[in-house]
MARNULO-681077 format. One record per residue (C-alpha): residue number from 1; chain; z, x, y; residue in one letter. Coordinates in Angstrom, 1 decimal, padded with zeros to 4 digits. Last residue first. Layout:
% MARNULO-681077
+-----+---+--------+--------+--------+---+
|   k | c |      z |      x |      y | r |
+-----+---+--------+--------+--------+---+
| NUM | A |      Z |      X |      Y | A |
...
+-----+---+--------+--------+--------+---+
This chain:
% MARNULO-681077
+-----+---+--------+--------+--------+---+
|   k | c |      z |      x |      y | r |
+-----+---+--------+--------+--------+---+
| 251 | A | -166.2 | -109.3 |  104.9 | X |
| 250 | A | -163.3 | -108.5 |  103.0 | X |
| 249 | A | -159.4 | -109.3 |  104.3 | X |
| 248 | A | -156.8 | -108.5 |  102.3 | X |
| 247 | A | -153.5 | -110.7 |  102.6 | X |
| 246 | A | -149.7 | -110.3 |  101.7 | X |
| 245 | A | -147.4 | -112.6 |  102.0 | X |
| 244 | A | -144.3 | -113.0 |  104.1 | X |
| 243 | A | -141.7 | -115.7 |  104.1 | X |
| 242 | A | -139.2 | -116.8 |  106.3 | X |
| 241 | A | -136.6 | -119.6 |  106.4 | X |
| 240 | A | -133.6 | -120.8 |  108.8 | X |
| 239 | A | -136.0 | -122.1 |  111.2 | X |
| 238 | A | -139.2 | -122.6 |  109.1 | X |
| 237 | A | -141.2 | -119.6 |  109.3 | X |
| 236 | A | -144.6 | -118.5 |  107.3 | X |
| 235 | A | -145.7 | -114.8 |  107.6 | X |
| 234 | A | -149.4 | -113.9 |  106.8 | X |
| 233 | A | -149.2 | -109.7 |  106.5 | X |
| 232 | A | -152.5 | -108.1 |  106.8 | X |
| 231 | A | -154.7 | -105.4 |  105.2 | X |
| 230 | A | -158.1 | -104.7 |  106.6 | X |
| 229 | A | -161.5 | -105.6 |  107.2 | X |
| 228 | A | -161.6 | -107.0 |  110.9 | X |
| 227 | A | -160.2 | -110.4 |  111.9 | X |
| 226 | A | -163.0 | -111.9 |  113.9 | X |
| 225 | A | -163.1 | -114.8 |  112.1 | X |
| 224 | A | -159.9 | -115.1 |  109.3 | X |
| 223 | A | -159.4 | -118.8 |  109.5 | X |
| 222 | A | -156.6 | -120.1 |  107.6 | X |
| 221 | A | -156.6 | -123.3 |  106.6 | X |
| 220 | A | -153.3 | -125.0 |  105.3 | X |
| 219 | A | -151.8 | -126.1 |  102.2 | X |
| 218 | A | -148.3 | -128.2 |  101.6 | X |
| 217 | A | -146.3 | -128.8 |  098.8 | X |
| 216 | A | -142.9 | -130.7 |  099.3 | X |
| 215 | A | -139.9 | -131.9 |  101.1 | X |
| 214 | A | -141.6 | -132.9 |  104.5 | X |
| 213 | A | -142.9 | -131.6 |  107.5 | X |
| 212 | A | -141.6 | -131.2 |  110.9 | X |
| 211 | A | -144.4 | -130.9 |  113.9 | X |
| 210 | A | -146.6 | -127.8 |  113.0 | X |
| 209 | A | -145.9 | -125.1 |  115.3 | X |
| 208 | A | -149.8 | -123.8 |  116.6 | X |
| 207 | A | -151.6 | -121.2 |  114.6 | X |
| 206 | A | -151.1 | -117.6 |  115.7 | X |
| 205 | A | -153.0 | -114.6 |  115.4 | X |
| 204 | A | -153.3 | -110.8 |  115.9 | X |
| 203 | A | -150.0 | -110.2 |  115.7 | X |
| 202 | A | -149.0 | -106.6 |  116.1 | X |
| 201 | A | -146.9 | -105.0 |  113.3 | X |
| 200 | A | -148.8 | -102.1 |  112.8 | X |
| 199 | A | -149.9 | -103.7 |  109.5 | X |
| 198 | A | -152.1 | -106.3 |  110.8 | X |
| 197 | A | -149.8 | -109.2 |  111.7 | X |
| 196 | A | -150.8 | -113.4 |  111.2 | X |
| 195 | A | -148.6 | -116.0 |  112.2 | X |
| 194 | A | -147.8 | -119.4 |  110.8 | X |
| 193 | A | -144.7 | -121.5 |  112.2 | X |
| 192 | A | -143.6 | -124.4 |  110.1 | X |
| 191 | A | -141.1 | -127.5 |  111.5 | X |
| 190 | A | -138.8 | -128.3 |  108.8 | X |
| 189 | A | -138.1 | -130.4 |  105.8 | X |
| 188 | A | -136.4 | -129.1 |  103.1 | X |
| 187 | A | -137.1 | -127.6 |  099.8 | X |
| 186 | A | -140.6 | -126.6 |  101.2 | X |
| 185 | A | -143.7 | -125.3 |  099.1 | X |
| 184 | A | -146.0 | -123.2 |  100.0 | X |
| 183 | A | -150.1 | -122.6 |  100.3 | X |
| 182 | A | -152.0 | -121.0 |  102.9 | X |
| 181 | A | -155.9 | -121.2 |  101.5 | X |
| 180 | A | -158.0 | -118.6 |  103.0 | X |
| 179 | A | -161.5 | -118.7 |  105.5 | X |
| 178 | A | -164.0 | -115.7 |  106.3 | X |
| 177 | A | -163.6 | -113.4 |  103.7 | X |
| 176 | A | -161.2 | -113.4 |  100.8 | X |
| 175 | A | -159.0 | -110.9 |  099.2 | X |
| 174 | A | -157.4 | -113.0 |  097.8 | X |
| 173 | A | -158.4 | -116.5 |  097.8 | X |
| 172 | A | -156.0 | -117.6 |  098.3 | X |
| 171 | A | -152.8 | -116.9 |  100.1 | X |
| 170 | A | -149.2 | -117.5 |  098.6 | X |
| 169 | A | -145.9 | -118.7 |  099.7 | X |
| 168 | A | -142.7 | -120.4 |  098.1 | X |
| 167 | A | -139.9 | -121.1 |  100.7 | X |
| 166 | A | -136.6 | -120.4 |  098.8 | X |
| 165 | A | -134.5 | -122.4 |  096.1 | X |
| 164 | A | -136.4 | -121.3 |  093.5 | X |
| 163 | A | -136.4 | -117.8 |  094.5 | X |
| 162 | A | -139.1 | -115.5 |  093.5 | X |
| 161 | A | -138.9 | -111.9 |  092.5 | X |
| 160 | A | -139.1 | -109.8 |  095.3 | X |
| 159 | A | -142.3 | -108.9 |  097.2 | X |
| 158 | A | -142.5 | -112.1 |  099.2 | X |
| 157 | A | -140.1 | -111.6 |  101.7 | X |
| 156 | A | -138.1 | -108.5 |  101.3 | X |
| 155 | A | -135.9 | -109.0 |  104.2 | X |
| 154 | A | -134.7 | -111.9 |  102.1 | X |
| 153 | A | -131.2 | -111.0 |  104.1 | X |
| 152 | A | -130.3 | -109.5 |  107.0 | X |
| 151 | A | -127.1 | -107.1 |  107.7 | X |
| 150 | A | -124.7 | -108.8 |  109.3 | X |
| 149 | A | -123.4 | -106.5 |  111.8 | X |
| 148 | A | -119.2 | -105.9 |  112.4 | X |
| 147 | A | -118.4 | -104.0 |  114.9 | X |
| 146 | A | -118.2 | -100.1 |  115.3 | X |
| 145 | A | -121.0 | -099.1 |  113.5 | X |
| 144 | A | -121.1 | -097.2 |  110.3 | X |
| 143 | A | -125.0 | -096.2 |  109.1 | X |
| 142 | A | -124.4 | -094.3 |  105.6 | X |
| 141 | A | -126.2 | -092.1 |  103.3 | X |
| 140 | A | -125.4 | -090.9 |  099.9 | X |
| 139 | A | -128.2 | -088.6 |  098.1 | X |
| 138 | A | -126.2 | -086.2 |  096.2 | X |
| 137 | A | -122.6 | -087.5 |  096.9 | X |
| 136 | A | -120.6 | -087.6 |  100.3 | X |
| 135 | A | -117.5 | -086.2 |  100.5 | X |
| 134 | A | -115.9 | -087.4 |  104.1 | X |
| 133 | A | -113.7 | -085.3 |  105.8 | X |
| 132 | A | -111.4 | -086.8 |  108.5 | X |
| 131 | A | -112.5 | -085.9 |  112.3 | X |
| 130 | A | -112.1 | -089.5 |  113.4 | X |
| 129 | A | -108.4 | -089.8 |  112.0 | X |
| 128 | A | -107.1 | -092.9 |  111.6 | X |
| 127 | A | -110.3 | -094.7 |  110.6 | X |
| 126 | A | -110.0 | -098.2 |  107.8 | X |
| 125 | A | -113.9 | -097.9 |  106.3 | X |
| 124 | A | -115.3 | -101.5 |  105.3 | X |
| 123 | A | -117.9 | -102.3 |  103.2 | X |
| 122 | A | -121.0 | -104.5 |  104.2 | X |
| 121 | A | -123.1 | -101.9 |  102.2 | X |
| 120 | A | -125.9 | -101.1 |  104.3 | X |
| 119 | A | -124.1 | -101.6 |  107.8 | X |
| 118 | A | -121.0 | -100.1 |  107.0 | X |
| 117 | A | -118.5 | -101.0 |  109.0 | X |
| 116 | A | -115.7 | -098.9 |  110.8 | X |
| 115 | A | -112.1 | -100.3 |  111.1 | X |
| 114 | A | -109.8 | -098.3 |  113.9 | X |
| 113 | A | -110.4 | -094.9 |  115.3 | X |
| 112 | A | -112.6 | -093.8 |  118.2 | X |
| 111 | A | -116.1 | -092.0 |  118.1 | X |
| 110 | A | -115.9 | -091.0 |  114.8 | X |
| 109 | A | -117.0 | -087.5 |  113.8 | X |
| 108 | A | -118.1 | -087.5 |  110.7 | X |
| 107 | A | -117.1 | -084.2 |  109.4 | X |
| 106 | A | -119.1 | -084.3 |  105.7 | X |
| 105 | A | -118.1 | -082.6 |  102.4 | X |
| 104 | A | -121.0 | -082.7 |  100.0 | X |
| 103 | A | -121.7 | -083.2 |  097.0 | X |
| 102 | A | -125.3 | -081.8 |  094.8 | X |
| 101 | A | -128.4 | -082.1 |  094.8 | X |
| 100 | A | -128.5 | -082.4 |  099.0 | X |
|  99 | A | -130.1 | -084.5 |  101.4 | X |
|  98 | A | -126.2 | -086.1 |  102.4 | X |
|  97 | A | -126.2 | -088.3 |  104.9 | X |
|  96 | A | -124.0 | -089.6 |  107.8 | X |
|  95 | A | -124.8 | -092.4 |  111.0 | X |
|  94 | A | -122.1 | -092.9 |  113.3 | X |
|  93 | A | -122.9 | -095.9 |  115.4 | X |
|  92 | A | -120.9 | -096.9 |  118.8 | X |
|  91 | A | -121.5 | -100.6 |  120.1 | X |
|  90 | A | -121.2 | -102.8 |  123.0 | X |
|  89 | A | -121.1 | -100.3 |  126.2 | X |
|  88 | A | -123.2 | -098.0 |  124.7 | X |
|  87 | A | -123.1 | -095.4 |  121.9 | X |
|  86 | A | -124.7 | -093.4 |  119.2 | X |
|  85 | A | -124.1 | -090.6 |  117.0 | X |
|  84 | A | -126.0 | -089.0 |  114.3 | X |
|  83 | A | -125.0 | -086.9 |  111.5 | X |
|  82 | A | -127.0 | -084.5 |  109.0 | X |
|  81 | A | -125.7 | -082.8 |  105.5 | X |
|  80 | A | -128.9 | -080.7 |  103.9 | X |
|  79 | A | -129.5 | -078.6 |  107.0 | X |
|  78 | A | -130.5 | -079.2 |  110.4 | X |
|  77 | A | -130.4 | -082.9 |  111.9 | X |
|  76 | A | -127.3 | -082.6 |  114.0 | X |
|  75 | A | -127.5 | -085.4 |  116.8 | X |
|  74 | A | -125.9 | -086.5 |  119.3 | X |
|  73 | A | -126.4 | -089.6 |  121.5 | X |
|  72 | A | -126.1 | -091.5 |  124.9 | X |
|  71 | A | -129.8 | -091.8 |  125.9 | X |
|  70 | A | -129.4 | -095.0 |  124.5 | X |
|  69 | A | -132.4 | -097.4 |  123.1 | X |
|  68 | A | -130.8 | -097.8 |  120.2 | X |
|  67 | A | -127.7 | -098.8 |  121.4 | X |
|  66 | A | -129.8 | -102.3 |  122.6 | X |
|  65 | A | -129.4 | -103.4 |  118.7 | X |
|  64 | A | -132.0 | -105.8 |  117.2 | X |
|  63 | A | -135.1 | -103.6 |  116.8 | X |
|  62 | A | -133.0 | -101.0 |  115.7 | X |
|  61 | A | -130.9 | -103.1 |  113.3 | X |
|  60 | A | -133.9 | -104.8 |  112.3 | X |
|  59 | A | -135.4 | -101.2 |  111.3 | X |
|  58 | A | -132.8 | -100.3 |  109.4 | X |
|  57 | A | -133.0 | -103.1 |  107.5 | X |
|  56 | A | -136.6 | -102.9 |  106.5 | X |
|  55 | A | -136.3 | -099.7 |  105.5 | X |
|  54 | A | -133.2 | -100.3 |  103.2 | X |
|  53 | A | -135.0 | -103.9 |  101.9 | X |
|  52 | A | -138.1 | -101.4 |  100.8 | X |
|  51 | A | -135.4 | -098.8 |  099.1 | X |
|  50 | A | -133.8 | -102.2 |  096.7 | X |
|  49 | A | -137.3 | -102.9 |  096.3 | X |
|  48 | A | -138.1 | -099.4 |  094.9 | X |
|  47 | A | -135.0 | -099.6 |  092.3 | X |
|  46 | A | -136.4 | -102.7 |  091.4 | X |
|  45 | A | -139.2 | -101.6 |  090.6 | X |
|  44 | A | -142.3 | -104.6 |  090.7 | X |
|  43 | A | -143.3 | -103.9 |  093.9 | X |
|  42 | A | -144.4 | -100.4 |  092.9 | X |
|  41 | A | -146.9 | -102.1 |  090.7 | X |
|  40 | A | -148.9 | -102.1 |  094.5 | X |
|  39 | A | -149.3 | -098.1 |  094.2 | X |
|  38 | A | -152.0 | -097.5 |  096.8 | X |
|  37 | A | -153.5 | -093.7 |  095.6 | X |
|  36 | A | -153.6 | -091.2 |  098.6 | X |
|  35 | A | -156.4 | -091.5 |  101.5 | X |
|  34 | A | -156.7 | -088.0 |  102.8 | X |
|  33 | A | -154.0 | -087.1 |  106.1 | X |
|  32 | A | -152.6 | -084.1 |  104.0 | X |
|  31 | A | -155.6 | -083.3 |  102.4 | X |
|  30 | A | -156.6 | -079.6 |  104.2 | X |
|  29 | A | -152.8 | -078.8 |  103.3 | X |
|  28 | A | -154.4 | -078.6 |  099.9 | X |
|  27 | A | -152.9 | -080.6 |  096.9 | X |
|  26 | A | -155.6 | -081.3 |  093.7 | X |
|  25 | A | -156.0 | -085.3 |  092.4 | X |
|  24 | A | -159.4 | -085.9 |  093.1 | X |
|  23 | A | -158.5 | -087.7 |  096.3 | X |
|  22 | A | -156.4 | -085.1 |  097.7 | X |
|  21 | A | -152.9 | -084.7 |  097.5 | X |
|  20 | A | -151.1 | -082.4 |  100.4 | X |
|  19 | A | -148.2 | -085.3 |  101.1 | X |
|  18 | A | -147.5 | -085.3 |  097.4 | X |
|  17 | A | -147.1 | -088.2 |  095.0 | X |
|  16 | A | -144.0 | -090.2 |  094.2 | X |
|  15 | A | -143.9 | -092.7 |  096.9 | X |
|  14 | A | -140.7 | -094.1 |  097.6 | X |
|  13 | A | -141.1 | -097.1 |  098.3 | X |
|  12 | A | -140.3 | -096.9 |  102.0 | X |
|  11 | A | -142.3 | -093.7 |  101.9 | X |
|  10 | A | -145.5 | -095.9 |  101.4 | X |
|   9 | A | -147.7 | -093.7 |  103.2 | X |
|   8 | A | -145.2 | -092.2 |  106.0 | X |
|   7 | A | -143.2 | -093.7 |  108.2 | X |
|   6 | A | -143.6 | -092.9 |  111.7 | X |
|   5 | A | -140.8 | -094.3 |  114.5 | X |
|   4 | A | -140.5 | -094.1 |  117.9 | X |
|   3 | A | -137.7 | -092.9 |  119.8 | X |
|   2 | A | -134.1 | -092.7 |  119.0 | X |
|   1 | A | -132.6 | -091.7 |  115.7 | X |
+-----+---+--------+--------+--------+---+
């Protein structure tokens, strides 16, 4: 859907408790912005993980994809079955759910026929006829677009289990104060990039590129001066790698 985006507290996990919970555990519409219970073992799900990377590929597709910024689009948002429809020059996007409990039977409206991708899935969907039912089961979603879009992998970062043949990353001490410890590990060498977001996605620092390093452990200061108390994300890139850790901040 065009426009900016609000997601709310931990949605992309699927956070089980109610929008109207307070903090001693009643619901009142008086509580709907109160702080609500931070569920880190959620990481640990995989069935939560697997709805984190969905987020997070949605919203590189949207970041990465100049259709999204169209004023050339439908939508039909009411009721349990809902479609979108996107286009520009370079791509069309038919976008289909089903919020029900139980099937549904979706017109999905394709903008033209031919071979339709799915962008979650990678799967393939041969179109003859654009208004061809689709049954959709409780739950189902899909994003088809037009031409084939690799969807982007270790979107999950550091959440996931770890990779052995991945960058390793962690932060300590954490939660820490003024100064951390960035440790990882390389498996090849590469030029590093270190930046620091707060969790609206603005950087709030950088540290300069690092000249290639070697195979092997390597550590580095952070200095977290100024930063205020908070939450932040410490990414680590190497070309074809990145990693992202999580880091409190506590003065």
């Amino acid at each position: 859907m065009p426009g900016p985006k609000m997601v709310w507290q931990f949605g992309e996990l699927g956070y089980d408790f109610a929008i109207n919970r307070c903090p001693d555990g009643t619901n009142s519409n008086d509580c709907r912005t109160a702080n609500k219970p931070i569920r880190w073992d959620y990481r640990d799900v995989q069935e939560r993980r697997k709805l984190y990377n969905v987020y997070a590929s949605l919203i590189a597709l949207k970041k990465n994809e100049p259709v999204f910024e169209t004023t050339n689009f439908t939508q039909n948002v009411v009721g349990a079955v809902k479609t979108i429809h996107l286009q520009d020059d370079n791509l069309k996007v038919t976008v289909v759910g089903n919020f029900d409990i139980v099937p549904q039977v979706v017109n999905p409206q394709f903008q033209q026929t031919g071979t339709w991708y799915n962008y979650l899935t990678g799967a393939t969907l041969s179109v003859t006829n654009p208004t061809a039912n689709l049954t959709l089961q409780p739950g189902e979603y899909a994003v088809y677009t037009s031409r084939l879009i690799n969807r982007p992998t270790n979107v999950l970062a550091a959440r996931g289990p770890r990779n052995t043949t991945a960058l390793r990353l962690t932060a300590a001490p954490n939660p820490a104060a003024t100064t951390a410890t960035l440790s990882y590990e390389l498996t090849t060498a590469a030029p590093v990039t270190v930046s620091i977001t707060n969790l609206m996605g603005a950087t709030v620092r950088t540290l300069p590129t690092t000249s290639r390093q070697a195979i092997g452990a390597h550590e580095l200061p952070l200095s977290l001066k100024g930063l205020a108390n908070g939450v932040y994300l410490v990414r680590v890139s190497t070309g074809n790698q990145i990693q992202t850790t999580r880091l409190v901040v506590q003065h």
